[in-house]
N, C-alpha and C positions, 0 to 999 in steps of 0.2 A: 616426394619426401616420405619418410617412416615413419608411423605411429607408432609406438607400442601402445600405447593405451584408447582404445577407442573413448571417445569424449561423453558422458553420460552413461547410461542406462542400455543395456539389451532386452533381457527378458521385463526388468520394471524400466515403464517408460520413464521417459523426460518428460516433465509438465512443461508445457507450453502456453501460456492462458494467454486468449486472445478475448476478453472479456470486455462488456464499456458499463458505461455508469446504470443505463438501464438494465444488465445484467445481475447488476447488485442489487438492484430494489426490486428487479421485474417478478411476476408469476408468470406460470406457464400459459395460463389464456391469456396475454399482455400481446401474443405472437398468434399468426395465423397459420395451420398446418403447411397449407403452400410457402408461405415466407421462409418457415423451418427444414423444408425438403431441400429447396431449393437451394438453401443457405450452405445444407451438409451437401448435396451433389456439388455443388461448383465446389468448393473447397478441396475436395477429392478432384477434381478435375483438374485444377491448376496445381495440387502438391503430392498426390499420389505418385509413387514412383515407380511402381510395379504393371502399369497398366500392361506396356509392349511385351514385357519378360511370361506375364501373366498371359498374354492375348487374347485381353478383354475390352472390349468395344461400350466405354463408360457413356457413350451415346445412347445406345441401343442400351443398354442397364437402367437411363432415365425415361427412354422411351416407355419402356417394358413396367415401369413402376409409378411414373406420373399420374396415368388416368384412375391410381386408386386412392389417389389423394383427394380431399376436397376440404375447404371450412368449416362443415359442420362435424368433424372424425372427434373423435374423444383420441384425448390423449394414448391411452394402449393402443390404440389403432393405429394411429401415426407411427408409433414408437414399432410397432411390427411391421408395417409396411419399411422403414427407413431400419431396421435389422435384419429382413430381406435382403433391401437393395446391399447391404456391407456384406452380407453372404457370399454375395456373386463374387467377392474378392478370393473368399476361402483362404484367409490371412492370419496366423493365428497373432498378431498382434496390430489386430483392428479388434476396436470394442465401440460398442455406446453402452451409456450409464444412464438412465432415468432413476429419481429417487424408487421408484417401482418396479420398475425392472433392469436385467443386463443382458446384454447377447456378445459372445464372439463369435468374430467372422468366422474362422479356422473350428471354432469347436463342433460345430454342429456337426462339421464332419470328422471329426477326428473319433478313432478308435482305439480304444486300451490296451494295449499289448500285455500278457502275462506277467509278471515278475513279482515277485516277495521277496525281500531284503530277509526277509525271516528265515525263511528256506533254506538262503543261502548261508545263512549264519549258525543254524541247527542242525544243518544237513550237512555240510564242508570246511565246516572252520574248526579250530582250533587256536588258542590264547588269542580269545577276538575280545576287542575294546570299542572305546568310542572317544573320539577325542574333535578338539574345532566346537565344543557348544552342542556335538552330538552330529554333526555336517560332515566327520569322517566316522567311515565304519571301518574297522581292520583285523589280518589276524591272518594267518597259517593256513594251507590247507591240512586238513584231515589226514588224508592220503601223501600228501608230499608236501614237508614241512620247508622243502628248499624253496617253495612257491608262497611267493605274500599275494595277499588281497587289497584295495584300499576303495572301499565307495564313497564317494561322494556326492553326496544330496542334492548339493544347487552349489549356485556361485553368491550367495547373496544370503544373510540370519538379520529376520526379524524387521521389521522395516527397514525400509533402502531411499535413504535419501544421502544428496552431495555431501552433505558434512558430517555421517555415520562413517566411526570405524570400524573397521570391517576386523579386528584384531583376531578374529578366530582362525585365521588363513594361514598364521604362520606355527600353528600346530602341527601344520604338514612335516614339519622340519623331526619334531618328537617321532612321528609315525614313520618315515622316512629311515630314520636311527636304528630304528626297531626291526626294521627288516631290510638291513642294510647287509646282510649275511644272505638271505633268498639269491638267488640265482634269474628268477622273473617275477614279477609281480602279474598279475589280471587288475588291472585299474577300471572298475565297473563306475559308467555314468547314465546306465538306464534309469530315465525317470527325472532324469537332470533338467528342469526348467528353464535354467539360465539362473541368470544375476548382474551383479556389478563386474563390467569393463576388466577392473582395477585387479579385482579378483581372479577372472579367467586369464590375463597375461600372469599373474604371478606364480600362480598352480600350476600352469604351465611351463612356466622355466625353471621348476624343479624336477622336471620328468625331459630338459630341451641338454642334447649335447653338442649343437651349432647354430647358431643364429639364422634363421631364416623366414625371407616372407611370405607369409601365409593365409592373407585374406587384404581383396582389393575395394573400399568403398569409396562410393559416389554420390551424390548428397542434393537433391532436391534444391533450385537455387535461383528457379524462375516461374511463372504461369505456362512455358512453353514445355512442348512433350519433349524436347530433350534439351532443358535447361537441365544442366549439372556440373556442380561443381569440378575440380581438377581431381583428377584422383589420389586417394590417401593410401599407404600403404602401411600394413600392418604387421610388425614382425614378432615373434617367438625369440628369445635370447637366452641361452646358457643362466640361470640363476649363481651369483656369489651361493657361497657354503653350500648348504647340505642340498644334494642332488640325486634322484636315480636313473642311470642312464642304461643298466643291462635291461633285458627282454622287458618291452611293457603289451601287456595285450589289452588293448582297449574295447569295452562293450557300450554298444547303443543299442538304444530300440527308439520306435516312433513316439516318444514321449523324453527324449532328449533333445532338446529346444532350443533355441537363442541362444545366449551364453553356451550354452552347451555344445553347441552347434559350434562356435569360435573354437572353441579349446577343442574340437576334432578336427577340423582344419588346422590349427598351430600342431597340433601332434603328431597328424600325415605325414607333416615335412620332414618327420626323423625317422631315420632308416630302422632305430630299434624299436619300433612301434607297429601291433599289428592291427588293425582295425576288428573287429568280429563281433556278432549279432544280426542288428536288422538295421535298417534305414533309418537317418532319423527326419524330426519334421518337418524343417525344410520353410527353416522365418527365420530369418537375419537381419532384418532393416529396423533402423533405430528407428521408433516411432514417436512420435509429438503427440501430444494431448490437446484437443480444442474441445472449445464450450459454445454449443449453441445460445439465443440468448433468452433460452428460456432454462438455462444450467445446463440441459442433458450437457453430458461428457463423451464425446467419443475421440478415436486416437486414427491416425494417418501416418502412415508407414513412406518415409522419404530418402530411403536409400537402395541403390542395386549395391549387392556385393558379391562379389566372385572369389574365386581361388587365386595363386598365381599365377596360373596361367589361363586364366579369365575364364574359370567355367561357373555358370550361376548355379547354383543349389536348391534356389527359392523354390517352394510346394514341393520341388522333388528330391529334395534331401540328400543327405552323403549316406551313400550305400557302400558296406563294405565291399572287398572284390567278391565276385562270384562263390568262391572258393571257399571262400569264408560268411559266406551269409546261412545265419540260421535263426529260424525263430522258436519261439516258446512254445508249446499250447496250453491252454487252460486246464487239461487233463493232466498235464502233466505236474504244472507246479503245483496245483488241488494233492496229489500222489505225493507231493515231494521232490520232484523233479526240473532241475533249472536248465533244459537242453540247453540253450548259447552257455550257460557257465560251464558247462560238462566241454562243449567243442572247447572255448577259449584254452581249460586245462590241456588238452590236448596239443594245444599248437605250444605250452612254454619249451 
């Protein structure tokens, strides 16, 4: 069957509290470090869903980090040896929380890519605004006024819970108007973290001229390594009213995430869409939230999701084609210089 709306949260998770009464009253020495490792490794064991896609051997990751546990560890100690062990995932939407500290899985390896919003706004625009709460940036280029701009920040303003409205989304409609005389727009989502579901299907069907599906998920739904649910399918749809459907050139780099990561998958599937930049990061699974019972907080990623035609993304992210892949350098946008914004211009 079709979703349009993935159910929850992409880049901000779903809470999940799997919490009990000595939770609520408990302190952190109430629990033994062993009890607590153990507690987070099986938990991962039976609801992780990335293990086979990842091929990572969650045996051999407990093996590898048990013998540094013991009852007398102070809490930091625990808390680092069990933000090791989530390391090994390299996920970026696995976390643990201690009131003390935080680690993400994915962060420690993750690397910033160039980019300033500034640059490109000082350096190539012309009658540039900001509209959406400040979440759309827009405007002309410099050089060729037939070309629009439109960046968008995230998929998600200001806290993100089920019953926030997200009302800043349908600004896109004002900005759309505005450069509804361009000929191609450059739709820039470098930097784009993700957001609400609700969000990236709708943004999306303003830039969709066919209905098509675009991302296939599958959902964690037993202790067994391939318990999972049936698969859901996820579609892109033509938006009623205001639409743009001439040239869109879409930019990524390795700092376009989750949601973001959806809304370039929905966008692929339209033939006036070009992809161009760099890779992005390569996390898509809806993640759950658990509470050891000594509070810490950390999150478990429980879905594989693929393309239409079932290719997975995860850690290795949607790369534009060959052709089209270019990155930034630090020299350059220090100078002034946005190389992917200069190619994108190139291909309208």
């Amino acid at each position: 069957m079709k979703r349009t709306i993935l159910y929850g949260l992409l880049s901000c998770m779903l809470i999940f509290f799997v919490s009990s009464c000595s939770f609520i009253g408990g302190q952190e020495d109430d629990y033994t470090p062993t009890m607590l490792f153990n507690s987070m490794w099986e938990n991962y064991d039976k609801t992780y869903a990335l293990f086979d896609i990842k091929n990572i051997d969650w045996n051999s990751v407990k093996t590898k980090y048990a013998p540094e546990i013991s009852d007398g560890m102070s809490s930091a100690e625990l808390f680092d040896v069990c933000a090791d062990m989530i390391c090994e995932l390299n996920d970026r939407h696995v976390y643990l929380e201690a009131p003390f500290d935080y680690c993400n899985s994915g962060g420690r390896f993750e690397t910033v890519e160039p980019f300033s919003l500034q640059t490109v706004i000082s350096n190539y625009l012309t009658d540039s605004g900001t509209a959406g709460r400040g979440m759309f940036t827009y405007g002309r280029l410099k050089s060729d006024t037939s070309t629009g701009y439109i960046y968008i920040a995230g998929f998600s303003y200001g806290k993100t819970t089920l019953e926030q409205t997200q009302d800043w989304t349908s600004d896109i409609n004002s900005v759309l108007e505005k450069l509804s005389d361009t000929d191609a727009i450059i739709l820039d989502i470098r930097g784009n973290r993700g957001g609400l579901a609700g969000n990236v299907s709708y943004l999306a069907s303003k830039f969709a001229s066919e209905e098509k599906v675009y991302a296939v998920t599958r959902t964690k739904n037993g202790s067994g390594s391939s318990d999972f649910s049936d698969p859901v399918e996820l579609s892109v749809e033509p938006a009623d009213g205001t639409r743009y459907t001439k040239k869109v050139i879409l930019v990524t780099n390795g700092q376009t995430i989750s949601g973001g990561e959806y809304f370039v998958l929905a966008l692929r599937t339209q033939s006036h869409v070009i992809q161009t930049g760099s890779t992005t990061a390569g996390a898509f699974s809806l993640s759950l939230e658990r509470v050891l019972p000594n509070g810490w907080r950390y999150s478990v990623s429980v879905q594989q999701v693929t393309d239409a035609a079932g290719v997975c993304y995860e850690n290795a992210g949607i790369r534009p084609d060959d052709a089209d892949f270019v990155e930034n350098t630090a020299a350059g946008v220090a100078s002034g210089t946005d190389t992917q914004f200069e190619y994108a211009l190139s291909l309208k």
